[in-house]
PDBQT receptor file of N, H, CA, C and O in Angstrom, charges set to zero:
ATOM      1  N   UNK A   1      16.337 -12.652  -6.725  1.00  0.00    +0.000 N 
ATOM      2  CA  UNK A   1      15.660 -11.395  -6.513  1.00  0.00    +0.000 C 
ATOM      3  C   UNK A   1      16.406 -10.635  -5.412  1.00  0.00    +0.000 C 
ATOM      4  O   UNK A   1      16.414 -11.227  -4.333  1.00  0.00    +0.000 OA
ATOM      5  N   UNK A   2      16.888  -9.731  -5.439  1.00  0.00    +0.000 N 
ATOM      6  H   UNK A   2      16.882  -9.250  -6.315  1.00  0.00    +0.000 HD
ATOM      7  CA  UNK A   2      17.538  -8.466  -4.578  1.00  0.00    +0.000 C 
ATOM      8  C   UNK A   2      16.588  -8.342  -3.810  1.00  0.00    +0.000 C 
ATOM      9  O   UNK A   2      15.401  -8.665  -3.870  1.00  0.00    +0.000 OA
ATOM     10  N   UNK A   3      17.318  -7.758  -2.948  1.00  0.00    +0.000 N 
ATOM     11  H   UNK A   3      18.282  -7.496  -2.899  1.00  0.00    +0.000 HD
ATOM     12  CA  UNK A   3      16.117  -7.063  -1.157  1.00  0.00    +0.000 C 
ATOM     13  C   UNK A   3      15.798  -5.765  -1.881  1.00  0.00    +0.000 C 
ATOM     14  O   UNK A   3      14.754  -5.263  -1.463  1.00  0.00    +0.000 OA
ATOM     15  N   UNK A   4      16.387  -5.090  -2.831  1.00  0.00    +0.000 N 
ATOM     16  H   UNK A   4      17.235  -5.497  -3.171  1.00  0.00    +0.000 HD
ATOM     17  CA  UNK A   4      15.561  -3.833  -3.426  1.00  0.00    +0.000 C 
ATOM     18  C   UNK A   4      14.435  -4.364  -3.981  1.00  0.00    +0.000 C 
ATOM     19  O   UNK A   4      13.271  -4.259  -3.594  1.00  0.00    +0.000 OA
ATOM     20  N   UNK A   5      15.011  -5.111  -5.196  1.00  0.00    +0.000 N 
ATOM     21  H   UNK A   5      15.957  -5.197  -5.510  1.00  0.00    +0.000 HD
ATOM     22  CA  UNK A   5      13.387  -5.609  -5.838  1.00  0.00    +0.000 C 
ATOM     23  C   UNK A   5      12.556  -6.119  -5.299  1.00  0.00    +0.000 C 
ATOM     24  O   UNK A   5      11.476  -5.894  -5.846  1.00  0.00    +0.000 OA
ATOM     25  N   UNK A   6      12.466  -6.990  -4.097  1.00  0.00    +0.000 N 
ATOM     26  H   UNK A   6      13.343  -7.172  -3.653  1.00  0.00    +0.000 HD
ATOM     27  CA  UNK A   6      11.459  -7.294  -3.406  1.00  0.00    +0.000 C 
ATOM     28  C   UNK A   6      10.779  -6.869  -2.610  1.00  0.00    +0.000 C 
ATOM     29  O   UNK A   6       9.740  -7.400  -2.217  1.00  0.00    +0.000 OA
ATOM     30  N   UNK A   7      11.280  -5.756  -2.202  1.00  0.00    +0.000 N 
ATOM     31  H   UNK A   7      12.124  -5.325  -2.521  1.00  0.00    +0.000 HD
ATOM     32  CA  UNK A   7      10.913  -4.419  -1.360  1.00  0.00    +0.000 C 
ATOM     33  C   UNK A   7      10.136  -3.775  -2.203  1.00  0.00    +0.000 C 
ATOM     34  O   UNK A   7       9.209  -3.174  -1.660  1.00  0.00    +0.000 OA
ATOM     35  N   UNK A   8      10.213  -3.687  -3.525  1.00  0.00    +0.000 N 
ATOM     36  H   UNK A   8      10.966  -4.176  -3.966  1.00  0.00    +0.000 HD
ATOM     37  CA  UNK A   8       9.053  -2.732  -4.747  1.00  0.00    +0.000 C 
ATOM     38  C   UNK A   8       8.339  -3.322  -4.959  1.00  0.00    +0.000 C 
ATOM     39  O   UNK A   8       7.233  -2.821  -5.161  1.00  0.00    +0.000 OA
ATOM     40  N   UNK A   9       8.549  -5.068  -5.066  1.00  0.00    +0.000 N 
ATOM     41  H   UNK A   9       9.448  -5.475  -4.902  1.00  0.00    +0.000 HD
ATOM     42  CA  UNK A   9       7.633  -5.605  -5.864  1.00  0.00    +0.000 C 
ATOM     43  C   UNK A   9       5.937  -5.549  -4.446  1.00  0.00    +0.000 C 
ATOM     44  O   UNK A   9       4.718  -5.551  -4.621  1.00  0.00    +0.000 OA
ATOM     45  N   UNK A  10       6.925  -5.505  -3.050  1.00  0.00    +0.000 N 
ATOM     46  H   UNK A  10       7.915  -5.504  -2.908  1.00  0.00    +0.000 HD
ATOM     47  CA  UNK A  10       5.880  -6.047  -1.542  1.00  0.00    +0.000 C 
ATOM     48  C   UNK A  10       5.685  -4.460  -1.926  1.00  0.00    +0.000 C 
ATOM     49  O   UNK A  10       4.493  -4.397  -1.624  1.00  0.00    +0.000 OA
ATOM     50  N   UNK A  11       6.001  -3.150  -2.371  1.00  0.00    +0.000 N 
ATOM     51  H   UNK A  11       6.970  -3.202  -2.616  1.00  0.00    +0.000 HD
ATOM     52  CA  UNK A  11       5.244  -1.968  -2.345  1.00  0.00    +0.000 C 
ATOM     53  C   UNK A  11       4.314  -1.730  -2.966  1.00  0.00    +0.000 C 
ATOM     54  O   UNK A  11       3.428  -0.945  -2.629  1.00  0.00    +0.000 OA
ATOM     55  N   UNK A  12       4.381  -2.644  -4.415  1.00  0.00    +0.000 N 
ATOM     56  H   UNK A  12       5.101  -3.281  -4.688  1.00  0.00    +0.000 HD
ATOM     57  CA  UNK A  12       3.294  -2.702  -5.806  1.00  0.00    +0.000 C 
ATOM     58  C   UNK A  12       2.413  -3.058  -5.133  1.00  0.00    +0.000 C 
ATOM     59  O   UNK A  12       1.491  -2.249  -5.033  1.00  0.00    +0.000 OA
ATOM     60  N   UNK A  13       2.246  -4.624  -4.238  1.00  0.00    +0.000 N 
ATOM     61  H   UNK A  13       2.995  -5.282  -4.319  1.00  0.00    +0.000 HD
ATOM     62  CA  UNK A  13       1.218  -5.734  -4.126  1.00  0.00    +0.000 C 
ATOM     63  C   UNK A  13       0.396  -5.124  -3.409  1.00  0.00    +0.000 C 
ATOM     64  O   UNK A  13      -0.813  -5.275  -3.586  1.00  0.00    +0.000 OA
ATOM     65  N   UNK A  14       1.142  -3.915  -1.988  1.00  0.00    +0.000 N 
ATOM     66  H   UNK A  14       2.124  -3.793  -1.844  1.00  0.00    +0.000 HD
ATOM     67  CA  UNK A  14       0.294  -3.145  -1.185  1.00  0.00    +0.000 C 
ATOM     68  C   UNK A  14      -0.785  -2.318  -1.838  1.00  0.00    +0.000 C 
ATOM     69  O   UNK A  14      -1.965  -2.265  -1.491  1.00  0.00    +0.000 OA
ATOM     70  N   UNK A  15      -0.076  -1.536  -3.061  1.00  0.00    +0.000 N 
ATOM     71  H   UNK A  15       0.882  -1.579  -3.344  1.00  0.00    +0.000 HD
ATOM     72  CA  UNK A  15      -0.711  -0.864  -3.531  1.00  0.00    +0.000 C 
ATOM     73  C   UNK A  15      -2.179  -1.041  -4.225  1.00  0.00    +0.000 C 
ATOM     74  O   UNK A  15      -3.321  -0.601  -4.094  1.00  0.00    +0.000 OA
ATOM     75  N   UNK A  16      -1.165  -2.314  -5.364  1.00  0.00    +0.000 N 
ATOM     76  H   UNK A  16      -0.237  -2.672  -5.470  1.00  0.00    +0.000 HD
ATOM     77  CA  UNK A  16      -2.833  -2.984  -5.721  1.00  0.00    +0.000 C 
ATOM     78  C   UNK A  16      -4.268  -3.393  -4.510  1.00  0.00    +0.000 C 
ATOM     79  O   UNK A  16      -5.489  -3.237  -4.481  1.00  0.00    +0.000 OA
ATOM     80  N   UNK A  17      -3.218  -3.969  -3.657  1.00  0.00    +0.000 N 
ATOM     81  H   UNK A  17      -2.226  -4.095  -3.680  1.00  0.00    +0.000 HD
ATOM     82  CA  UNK A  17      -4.220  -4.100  -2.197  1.00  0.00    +0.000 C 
ATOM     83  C   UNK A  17      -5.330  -3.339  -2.002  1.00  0.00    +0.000 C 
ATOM     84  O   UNK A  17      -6.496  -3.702  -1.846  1.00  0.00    +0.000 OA
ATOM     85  N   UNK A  18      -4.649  -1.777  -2.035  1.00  0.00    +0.000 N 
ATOM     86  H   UNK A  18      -3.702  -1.483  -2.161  1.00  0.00    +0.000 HD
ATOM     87  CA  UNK A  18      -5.136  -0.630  -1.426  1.00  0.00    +0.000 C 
ATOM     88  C   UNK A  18      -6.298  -0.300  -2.368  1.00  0.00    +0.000 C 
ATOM     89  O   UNK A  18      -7.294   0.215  -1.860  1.00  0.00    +0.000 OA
ATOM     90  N   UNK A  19      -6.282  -0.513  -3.542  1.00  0.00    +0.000 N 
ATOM     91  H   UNK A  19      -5.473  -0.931  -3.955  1.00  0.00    +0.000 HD
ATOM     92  CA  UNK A  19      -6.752   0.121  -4.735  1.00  0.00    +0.000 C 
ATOM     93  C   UNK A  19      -8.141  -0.835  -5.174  1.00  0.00    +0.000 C 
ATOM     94  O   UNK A  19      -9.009  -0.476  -5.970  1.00  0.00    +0.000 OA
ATOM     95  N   UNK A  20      -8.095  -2.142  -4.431  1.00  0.00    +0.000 N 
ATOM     96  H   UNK A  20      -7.390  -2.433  -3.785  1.00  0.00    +0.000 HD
ATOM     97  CA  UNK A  20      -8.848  -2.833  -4.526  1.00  0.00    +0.000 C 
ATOM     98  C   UNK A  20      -9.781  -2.856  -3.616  1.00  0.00    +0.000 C 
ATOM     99  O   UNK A  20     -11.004  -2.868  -3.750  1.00  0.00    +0.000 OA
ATOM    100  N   UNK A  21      -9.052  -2.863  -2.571  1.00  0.00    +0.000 N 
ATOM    101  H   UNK A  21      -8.058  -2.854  -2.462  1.00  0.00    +0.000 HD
ATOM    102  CA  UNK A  21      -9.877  -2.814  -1.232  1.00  0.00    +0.000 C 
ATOM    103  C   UNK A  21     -11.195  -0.957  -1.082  1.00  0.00    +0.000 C 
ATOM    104  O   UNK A  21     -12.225  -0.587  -0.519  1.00  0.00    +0.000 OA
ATOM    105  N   UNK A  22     -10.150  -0.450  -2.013  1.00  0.00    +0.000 N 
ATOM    106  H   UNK A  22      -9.312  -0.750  -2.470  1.00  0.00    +0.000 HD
ATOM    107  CA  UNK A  22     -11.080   1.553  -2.721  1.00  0.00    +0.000 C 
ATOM    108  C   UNK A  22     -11.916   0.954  -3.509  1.00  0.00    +0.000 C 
ATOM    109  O   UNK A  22     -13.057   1.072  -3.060  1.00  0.00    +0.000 OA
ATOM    110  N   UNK A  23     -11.867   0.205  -4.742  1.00  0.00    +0.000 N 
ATOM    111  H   UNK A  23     -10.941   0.109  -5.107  1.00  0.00    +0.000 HD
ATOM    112  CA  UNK A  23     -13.112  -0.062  -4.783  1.00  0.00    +0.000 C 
ATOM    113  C   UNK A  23     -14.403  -0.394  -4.552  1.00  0.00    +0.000 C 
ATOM    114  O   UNK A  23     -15.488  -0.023  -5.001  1.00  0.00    +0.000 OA
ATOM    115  N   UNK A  24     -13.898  -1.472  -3.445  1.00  0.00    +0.000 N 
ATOM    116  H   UNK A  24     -13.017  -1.774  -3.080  1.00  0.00    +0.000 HD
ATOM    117  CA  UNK A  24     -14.862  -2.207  -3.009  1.00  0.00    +0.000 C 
ATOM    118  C   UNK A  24     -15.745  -1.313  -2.066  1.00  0.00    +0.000 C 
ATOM    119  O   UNK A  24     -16.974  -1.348  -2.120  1.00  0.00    +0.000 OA
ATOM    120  N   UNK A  25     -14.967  -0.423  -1.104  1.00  0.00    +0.000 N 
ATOM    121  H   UNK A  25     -13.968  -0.395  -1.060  1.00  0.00    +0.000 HD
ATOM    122  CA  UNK A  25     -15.999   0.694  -0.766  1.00  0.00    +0.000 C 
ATOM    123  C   UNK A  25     -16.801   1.407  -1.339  1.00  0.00    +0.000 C 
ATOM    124  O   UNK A  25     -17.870   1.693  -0.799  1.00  0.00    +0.000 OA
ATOM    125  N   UNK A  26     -16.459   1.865  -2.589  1.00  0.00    +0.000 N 
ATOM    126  H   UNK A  26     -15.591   1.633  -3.028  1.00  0.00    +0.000 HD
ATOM    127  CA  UNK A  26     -17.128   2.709  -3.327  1.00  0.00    +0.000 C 
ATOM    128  C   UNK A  26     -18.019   2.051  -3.646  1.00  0.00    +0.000 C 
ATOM    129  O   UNK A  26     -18.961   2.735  -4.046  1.00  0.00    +0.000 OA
ATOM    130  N   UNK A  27     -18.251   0.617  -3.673  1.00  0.00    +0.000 N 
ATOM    131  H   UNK A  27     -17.486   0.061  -3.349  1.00  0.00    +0.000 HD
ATOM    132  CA  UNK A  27     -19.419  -0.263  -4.261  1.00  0.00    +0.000 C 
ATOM    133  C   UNK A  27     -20.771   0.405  -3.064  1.00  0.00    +0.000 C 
ATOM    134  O   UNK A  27     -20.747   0.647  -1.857  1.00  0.00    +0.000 OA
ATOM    135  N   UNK A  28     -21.919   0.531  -4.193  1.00  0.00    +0.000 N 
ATOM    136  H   UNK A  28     -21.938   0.335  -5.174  1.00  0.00    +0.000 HD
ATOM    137  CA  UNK A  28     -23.264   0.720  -3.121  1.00  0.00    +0.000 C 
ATOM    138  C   UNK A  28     -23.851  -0.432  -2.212  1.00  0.00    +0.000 C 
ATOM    139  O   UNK A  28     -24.581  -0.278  -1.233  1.00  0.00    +0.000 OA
ATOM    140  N   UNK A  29     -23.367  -1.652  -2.752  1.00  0.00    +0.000 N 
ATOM    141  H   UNK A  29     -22.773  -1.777  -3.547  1.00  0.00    +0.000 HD
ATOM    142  CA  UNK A  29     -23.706  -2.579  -2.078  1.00  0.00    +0.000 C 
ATOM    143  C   UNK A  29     -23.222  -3.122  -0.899  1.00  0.00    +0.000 C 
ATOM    144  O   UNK A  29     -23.734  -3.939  -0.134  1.00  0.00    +0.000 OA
ATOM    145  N   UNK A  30     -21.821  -2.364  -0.858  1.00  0.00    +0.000 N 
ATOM    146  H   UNK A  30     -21.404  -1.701  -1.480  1.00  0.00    +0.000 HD
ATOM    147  CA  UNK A  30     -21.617  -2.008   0.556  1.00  0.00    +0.000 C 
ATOM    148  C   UNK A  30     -22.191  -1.216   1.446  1.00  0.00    +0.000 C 
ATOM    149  O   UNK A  30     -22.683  -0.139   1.109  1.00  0.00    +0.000 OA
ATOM    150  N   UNK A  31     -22.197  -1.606   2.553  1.00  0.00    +0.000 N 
ATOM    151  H   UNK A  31     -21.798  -2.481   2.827  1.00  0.00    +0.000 HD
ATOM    152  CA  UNK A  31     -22.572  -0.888   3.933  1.00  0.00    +0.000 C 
ATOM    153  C   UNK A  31     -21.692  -0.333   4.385  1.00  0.00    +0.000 C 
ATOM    154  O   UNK A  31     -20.553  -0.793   4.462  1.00  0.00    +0.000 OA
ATOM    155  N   UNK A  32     -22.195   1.215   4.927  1.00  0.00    +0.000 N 
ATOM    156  H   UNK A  32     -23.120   1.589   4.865  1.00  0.00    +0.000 HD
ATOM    157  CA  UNK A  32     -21.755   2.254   5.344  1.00  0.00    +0.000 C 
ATOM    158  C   UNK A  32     -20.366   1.718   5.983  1.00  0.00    +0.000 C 
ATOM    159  O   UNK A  32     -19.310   1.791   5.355  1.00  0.00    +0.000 OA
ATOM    160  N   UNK A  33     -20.451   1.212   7.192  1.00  0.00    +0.000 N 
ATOM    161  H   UNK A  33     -21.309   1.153   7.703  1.00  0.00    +0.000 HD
ATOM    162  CA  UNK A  33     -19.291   0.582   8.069  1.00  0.00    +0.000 C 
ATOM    163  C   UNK A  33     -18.655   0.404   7.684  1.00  0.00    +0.000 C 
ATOM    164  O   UNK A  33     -17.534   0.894   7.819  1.00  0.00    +0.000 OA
ATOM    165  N   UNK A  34     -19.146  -0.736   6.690  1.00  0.00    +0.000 N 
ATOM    166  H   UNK A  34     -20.057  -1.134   6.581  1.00  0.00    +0.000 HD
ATOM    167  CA  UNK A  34     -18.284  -1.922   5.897  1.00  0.00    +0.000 C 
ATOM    168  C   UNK A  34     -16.670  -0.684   5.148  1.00  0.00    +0.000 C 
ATOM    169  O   UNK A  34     -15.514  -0.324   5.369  1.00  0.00    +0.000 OA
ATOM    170  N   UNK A  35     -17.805  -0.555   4.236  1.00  0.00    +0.000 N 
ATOM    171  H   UNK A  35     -18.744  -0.847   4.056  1.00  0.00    +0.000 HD
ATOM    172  CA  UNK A  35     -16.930   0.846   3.305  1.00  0.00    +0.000 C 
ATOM    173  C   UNK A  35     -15.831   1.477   4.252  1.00  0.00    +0.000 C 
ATOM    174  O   UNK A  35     -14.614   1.330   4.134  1.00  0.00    +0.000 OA
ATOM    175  N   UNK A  36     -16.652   2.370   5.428  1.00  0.00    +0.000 N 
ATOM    176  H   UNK A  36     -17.640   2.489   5.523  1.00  0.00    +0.000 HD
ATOM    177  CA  UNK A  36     -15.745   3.143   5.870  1.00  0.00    +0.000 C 
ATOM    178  C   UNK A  36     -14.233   2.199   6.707  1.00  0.00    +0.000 C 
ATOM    179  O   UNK A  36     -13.158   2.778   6.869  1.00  0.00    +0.000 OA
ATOM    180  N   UNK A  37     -14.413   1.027   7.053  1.00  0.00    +0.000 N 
ATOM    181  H   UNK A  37     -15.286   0.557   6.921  1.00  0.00    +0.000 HD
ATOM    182  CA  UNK A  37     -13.496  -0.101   7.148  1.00  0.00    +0.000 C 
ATOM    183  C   UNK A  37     -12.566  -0.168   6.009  1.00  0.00    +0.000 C 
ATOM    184  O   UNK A  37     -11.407   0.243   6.063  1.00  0.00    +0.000 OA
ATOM    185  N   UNK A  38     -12.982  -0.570   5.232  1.00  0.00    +0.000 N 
ATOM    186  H   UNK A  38     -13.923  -0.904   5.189  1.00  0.00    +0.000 HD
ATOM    187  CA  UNK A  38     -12.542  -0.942   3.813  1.00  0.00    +0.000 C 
ATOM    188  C   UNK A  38     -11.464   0.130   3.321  1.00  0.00    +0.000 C 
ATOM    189  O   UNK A  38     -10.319  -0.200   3.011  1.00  0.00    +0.000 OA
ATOM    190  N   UNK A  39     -11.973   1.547   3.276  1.00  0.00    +0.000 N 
ATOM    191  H   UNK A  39     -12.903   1.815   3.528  1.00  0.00    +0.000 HD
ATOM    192  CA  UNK A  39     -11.827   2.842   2.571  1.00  0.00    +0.000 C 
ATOM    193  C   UNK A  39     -10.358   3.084   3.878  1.00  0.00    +0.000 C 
ATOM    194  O   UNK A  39      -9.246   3.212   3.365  1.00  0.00    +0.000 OA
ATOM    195  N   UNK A  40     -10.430   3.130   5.429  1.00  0.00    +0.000 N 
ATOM    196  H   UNK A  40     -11.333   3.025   5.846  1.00  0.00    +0.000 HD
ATOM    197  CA  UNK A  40      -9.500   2.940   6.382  1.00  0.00    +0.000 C 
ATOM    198  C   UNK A  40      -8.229   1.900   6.041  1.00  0.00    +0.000 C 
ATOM    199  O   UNK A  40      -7.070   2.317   6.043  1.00  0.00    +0.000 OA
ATOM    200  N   UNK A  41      -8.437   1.032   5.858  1.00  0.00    +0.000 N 
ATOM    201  H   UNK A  41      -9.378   0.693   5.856  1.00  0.00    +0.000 HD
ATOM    202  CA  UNK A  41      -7.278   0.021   5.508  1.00  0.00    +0.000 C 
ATOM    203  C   UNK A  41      -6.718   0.155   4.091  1.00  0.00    +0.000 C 
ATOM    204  O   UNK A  41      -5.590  -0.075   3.655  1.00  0.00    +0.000 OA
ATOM    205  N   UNK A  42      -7.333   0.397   3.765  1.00  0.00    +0.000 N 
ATOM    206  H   UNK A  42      -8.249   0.584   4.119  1.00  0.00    +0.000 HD
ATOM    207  CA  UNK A  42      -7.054   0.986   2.040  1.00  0.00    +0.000 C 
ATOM    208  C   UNK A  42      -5.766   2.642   2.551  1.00  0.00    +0.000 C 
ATOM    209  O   UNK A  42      -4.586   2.851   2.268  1.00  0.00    +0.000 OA
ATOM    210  N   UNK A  43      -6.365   3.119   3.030  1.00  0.00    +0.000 N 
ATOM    211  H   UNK A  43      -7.323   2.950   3.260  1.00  0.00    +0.000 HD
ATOM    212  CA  UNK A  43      -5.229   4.076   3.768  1.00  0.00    +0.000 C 
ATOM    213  C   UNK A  43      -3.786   3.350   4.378  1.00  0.00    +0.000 C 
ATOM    214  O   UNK A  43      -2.594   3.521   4.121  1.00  0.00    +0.000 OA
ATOM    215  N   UNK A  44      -4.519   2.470   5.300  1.00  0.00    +0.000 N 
ATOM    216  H   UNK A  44      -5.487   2.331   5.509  1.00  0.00    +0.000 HD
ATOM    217  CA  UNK A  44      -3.238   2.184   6.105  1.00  0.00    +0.000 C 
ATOM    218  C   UNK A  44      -2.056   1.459   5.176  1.00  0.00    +0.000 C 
ATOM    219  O   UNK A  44      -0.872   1.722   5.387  1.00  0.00    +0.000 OA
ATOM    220  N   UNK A  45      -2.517   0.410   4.001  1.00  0.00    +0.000 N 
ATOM    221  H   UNK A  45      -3.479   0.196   3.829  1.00  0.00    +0.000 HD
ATOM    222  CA  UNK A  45      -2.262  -0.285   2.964  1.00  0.00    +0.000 C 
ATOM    223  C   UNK A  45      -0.919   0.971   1.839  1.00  0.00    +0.000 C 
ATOM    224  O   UNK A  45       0.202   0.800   1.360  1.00  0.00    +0.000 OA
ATOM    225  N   UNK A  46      -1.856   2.069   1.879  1.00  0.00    +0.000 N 
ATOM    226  H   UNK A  46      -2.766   2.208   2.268  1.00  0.00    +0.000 HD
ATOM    227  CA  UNK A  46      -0.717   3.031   0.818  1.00  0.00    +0.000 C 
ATOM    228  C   UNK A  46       0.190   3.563   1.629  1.00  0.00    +0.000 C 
ATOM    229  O   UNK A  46       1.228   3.989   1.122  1.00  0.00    +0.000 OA
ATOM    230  N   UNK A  47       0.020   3.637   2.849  1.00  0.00    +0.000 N 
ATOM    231  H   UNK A  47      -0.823   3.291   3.261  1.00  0.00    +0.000 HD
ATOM    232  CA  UNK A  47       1.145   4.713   4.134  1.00  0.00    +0.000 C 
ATOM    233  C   UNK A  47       2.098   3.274   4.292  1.00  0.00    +0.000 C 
ATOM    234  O   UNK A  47       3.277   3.568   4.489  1.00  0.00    +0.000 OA
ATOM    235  N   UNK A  48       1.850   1.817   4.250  1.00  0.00    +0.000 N 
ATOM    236  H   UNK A  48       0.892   1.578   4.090  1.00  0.00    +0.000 HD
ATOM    237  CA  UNK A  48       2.545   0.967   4.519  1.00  0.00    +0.000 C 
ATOM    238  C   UNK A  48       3.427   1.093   2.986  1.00  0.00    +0.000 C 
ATOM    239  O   UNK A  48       4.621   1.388   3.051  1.00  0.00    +0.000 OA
ATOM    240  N   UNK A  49       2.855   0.884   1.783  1.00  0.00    +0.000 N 
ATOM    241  H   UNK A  49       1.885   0.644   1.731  1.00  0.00    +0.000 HD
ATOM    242  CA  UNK A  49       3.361   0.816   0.683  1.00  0.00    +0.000 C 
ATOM    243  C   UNK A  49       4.673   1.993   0.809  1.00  0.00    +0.000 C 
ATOM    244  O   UNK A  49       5.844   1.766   0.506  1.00  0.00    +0.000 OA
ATOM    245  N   UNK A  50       4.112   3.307   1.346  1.00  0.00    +0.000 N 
ATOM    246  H   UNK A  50       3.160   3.492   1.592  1.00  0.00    +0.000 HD
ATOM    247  CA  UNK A  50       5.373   4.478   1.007  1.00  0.00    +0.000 C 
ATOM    248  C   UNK A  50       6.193   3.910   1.791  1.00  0.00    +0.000 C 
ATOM    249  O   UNK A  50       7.329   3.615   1.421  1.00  0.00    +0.000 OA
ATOM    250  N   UNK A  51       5.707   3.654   3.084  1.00  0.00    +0.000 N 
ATOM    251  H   UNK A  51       4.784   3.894   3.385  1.00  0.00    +0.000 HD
ATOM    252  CA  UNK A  51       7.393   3.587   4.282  1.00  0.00    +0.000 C 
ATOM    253  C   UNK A  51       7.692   2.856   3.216  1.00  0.00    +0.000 C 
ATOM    254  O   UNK A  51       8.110   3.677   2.401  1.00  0.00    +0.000 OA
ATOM    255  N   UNK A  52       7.738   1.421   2.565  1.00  0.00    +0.000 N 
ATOM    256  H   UNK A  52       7.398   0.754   3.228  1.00  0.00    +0.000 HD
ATOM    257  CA  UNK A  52       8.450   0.730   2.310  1.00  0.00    +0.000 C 
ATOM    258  C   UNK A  52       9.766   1.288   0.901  1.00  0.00    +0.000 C 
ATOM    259  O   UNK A  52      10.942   0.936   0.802  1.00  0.00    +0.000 OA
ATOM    260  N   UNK A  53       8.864   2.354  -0.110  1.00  0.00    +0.000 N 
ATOM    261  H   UNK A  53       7.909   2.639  -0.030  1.00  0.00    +0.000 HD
ATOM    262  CA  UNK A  53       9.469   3.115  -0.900  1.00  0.00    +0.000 C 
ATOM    263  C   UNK A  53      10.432   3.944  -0.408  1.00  0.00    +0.000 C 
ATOM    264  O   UNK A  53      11.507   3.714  -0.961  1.00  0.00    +0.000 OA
ATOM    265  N   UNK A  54      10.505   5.020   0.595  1.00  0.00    +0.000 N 
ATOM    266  H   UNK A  54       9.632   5.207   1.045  1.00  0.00    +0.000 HD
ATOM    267  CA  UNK A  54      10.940   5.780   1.413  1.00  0.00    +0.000 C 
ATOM    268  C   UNK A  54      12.036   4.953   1.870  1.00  0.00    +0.000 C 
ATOM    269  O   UNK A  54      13.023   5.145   1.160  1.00  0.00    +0.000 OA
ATOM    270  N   UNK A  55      12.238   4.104   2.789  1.00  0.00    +0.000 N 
ATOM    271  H   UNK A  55      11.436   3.948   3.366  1.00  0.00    +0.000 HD
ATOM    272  CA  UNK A  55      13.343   2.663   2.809  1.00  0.00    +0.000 C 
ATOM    273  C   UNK A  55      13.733   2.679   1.817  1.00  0.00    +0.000 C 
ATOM    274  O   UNK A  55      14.622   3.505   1.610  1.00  0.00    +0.000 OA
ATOM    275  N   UNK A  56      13.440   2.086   1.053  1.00  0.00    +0.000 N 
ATOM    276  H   UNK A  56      12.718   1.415   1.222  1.00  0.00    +0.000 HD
ATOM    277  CA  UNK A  56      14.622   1.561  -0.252  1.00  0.00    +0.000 C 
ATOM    278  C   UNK A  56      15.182   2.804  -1.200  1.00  0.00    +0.000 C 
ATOM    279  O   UNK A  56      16.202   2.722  -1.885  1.00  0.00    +0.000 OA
ATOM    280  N   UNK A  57      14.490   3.746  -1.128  1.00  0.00    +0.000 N 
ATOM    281  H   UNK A  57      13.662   3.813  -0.572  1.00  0.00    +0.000 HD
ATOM    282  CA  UNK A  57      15.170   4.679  -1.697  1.00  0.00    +0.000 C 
ATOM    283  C   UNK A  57      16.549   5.413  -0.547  1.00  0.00    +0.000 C 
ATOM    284  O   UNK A  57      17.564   6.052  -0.824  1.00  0.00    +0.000 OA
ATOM    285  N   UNK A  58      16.071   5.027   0.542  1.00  0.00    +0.000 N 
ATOM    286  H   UNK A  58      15.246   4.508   0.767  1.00  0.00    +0.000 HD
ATOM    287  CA  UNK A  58      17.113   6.139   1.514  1.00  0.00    +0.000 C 
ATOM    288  C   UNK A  58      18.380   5.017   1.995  1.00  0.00    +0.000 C 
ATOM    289  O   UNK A  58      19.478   5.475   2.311  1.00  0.00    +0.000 OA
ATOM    290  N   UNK A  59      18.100   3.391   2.022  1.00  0.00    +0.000 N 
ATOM    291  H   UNK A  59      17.208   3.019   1.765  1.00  0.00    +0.000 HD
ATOM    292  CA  UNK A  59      18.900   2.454   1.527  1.00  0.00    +0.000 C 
ATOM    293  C   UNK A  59      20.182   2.531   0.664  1.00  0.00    +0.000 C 
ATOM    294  O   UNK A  59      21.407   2.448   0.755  1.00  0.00    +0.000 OA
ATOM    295  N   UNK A  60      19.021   2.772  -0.372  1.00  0.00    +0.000 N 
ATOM    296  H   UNK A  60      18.026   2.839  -0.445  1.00  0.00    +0.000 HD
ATOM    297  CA  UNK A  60      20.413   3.229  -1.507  1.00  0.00    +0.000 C 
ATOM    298  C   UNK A  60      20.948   4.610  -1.503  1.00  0.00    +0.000 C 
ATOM    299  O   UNK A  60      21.531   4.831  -2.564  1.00  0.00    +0.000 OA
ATOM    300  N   UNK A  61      20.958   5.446  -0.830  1.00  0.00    +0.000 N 
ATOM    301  H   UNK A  61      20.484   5.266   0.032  1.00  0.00    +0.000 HD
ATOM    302  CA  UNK A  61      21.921   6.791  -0.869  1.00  0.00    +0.000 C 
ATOM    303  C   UNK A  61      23.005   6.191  -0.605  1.00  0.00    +0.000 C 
ATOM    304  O   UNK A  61      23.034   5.011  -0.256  1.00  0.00    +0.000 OA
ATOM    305  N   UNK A  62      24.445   7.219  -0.791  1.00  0.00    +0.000 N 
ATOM    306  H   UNK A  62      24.422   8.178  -1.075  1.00  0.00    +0.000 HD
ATOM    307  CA  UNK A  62      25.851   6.703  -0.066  1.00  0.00    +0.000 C 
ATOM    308  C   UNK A  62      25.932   6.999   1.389  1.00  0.00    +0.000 C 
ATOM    309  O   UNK A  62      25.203   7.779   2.003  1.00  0.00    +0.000 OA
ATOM    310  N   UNK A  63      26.904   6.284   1.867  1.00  0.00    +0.000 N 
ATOM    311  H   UNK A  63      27.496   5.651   1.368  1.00  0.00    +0.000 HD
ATOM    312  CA  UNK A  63      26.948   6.465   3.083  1.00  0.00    +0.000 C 
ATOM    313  C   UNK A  63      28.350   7.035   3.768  1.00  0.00    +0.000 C 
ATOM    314  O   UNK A  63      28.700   7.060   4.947  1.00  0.00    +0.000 OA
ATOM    315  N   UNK A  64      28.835   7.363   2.877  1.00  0.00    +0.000 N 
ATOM    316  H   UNK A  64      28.551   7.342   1.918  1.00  0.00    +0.000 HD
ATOM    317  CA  UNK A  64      30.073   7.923   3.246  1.00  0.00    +0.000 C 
ATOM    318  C   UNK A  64      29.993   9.767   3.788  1.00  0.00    +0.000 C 
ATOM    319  O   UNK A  64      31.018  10.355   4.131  1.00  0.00    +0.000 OA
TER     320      UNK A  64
């Protein structure tokens, strides 16, 4: 596995992370807190996912 591909694949896993962790807020059976916790890291989770996209794309430009 390349340091590119593993760099997309750790951007996917964030993502799913993020997307999971959005649901679970949206659940009513969560508590307010809880959610707004949840719904917060779920943020921090997709801003971690881009840096890591943002990297590997600016990685691979030339450098000459």
């Amino acid at each position: 596995m390349t340091a590119s591909s593993r760099s997309r694949r750790i951007a996917d896993l964030l993502l799913q992370h993020a997307r999971d962790l959005e649901q679970q807020a949206a659940s009513e059976a969560v508590p307010g807190p809880l959610a707004d916790r949840l719904a917060r890291r779920a943020g921090q989770l997709r801003a971690l996912s881009d840096r890591h996209a943002h990297e590997r794309i600016r990685t691979q430009e030339p450098t000459s």
